[in-house]
C-alpha positions, 0 to 999 in steps of 0.5 A: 855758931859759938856751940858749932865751933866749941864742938869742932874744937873739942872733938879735936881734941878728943881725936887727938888725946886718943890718937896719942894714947893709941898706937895702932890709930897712931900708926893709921894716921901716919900710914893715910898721911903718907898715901895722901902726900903720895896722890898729892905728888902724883897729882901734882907732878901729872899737872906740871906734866900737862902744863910743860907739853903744852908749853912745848906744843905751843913754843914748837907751833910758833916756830 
């Protein structure tokens, strides 16, 4: 499990190392960070959706 962990760490850090040496990786990860938050606020954004009609329907029912 230490051997597991160590090499977790350590390809870590070799990413990193090369995505600071490298503009064009650095670059990639900045441009899949930026669609991700964007599905995340979609995602998020459609849920609280669904949960506010629901909340509605359901006040609307009960009058």
């Amino acid at each position: 499990m230490e051997k597991f962990i160590f090499g977790l760490a350590l390809g870590m850090a070799g990413g990193a190392l090369l995505v600071a040496n490298n503009c064009k990786l650095r670059n990639l990860v900045k441009k899949n960070q930026e669609d991700i938050m964007a599905k995340a606020e979609q995602y998020i954004d459609k849920k609280l959706g669904e949960c506010t009609g629901a909340d509605e329907s359901d006040e609307k029912q009960e009058a």
